[in-house]
C-alpha positions as a Python dict, from the first residue, in 0.01 Angstrom:
ca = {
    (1, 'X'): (0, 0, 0),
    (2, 'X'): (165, -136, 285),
    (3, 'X'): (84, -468, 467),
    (4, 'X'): (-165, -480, 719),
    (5, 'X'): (-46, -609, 1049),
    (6, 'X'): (-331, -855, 1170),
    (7, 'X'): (-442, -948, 1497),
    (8, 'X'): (-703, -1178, 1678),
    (9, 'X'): (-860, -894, 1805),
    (10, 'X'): (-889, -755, 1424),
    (11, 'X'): (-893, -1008, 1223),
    (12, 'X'): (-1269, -1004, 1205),
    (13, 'X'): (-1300, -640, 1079),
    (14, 'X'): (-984, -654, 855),
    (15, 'X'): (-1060, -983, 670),
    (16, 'X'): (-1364, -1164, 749),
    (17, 'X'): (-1565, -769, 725),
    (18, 'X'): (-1326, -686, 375),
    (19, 'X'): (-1502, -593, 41),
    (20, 'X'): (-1187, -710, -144),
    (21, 'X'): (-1053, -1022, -116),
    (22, 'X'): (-727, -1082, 149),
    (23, 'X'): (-443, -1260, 177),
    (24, 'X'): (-321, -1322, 498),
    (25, 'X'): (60, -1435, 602),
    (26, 'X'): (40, -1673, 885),
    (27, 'X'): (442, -1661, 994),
    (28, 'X'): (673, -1601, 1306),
    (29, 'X'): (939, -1454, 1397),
    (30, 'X'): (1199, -1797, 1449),
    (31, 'X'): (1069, -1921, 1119),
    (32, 'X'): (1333, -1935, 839),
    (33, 'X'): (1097, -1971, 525),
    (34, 'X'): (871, -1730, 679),
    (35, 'X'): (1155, -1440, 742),
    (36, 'X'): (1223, -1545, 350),
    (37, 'X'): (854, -1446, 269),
    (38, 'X'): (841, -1155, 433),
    (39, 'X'): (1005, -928, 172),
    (40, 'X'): (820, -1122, -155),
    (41, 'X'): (511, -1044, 39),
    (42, 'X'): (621, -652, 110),
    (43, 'X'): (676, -618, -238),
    (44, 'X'): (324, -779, -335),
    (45, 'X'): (160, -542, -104),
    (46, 'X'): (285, -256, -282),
    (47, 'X'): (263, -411, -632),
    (48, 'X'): (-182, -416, -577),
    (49, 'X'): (-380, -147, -581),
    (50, 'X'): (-579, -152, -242),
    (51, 'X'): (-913, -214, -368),
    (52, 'X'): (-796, -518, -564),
    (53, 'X'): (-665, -741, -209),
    (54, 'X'): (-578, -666, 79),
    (55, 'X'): (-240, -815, 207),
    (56, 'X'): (-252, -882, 592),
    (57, 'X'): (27, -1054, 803),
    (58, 'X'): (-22, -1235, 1108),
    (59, 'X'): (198, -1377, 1407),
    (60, 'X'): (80, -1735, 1501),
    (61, 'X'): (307, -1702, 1837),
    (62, 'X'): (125, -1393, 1945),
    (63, 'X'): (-255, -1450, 1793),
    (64, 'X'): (-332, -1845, 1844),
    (65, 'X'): (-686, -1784, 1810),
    (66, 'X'): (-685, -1734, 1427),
    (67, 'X'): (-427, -1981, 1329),
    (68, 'X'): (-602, -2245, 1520),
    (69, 'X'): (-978, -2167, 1386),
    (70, 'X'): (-857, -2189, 1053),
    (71, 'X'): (-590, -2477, 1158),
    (72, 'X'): (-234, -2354, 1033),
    (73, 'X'): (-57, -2588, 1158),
    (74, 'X'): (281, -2583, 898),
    (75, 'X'): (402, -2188, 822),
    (76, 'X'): (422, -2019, 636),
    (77, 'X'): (98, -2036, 503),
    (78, 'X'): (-93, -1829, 301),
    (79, 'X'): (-498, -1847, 316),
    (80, 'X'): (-717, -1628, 104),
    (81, 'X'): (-1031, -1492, 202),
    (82, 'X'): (-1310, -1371, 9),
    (83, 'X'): (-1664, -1259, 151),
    (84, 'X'): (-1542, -1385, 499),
    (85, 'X'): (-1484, -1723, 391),
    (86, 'X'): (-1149, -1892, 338),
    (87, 'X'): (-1123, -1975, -24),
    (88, 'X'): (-781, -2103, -111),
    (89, 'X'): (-434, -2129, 50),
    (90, 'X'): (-50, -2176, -6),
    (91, 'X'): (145, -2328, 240),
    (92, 'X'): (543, -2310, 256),
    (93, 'X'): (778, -2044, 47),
    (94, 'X'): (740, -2049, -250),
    (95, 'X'): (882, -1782, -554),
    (96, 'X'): (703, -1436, -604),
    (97, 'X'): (595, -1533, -950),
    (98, 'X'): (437, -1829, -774),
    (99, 'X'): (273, -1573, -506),
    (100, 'X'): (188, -1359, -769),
    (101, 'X'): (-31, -1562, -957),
    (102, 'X'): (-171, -1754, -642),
    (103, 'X'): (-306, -1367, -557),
    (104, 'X'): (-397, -1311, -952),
    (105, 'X'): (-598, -1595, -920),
    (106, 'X'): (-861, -1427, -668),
    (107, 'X'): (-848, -1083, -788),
    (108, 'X'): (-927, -1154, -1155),
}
């Protein structure tokens, strides 16, 4: 499974309206630590089965709305959602093992 690109207009279906829990990558593009994420998180994406989590990214430059409701304000930052609620969260990069677990946490 592949990462699911995440929107404001979408983010409501994708991850508040998702049966299985979901992580979603708040990053953008001129971030360092973020662009560091981005392949830990491909590889996580691909590591879960699809029913167990959902892995979501989204851009804070182009979808303010989200990132401010749920007030990112350092990235990246990882939040966790289960049942439409936000549950948990990660900020900063941190190692896959580190990432894994974070997601193992929610899923077990």
């Amino acid at each position: 499974m592949a990462h699911v690109t995440l929107t404001d207009q979408n983010f409501e279906g994708e991850v508040l309206q998702s049966d299985a829990p979901v992580l979603v990558d708040f990053w953008a593009p001129w971030c360092g630590p973020c662009q560091m994420m981005g392949p830990v998180i491909d590889e996580l994406a691909t590591e879960f089965d699809a029913g167990t989590i959902k892995i979501g990214k989204l851009n804070v430059d182009e979808n303010k709305m989200a990132a401010g409701k749920y007030e990112v304000l350092s990235i990246p930052a990882f939040l966790m959602f289960k049942g439409g609620k936000k549950v948990d969260q990660l900020v900063g990069g941190v190692s896959k093992e580190k990432m894994k677990e974070f997601i193992e946490k929610h899923t077990a």
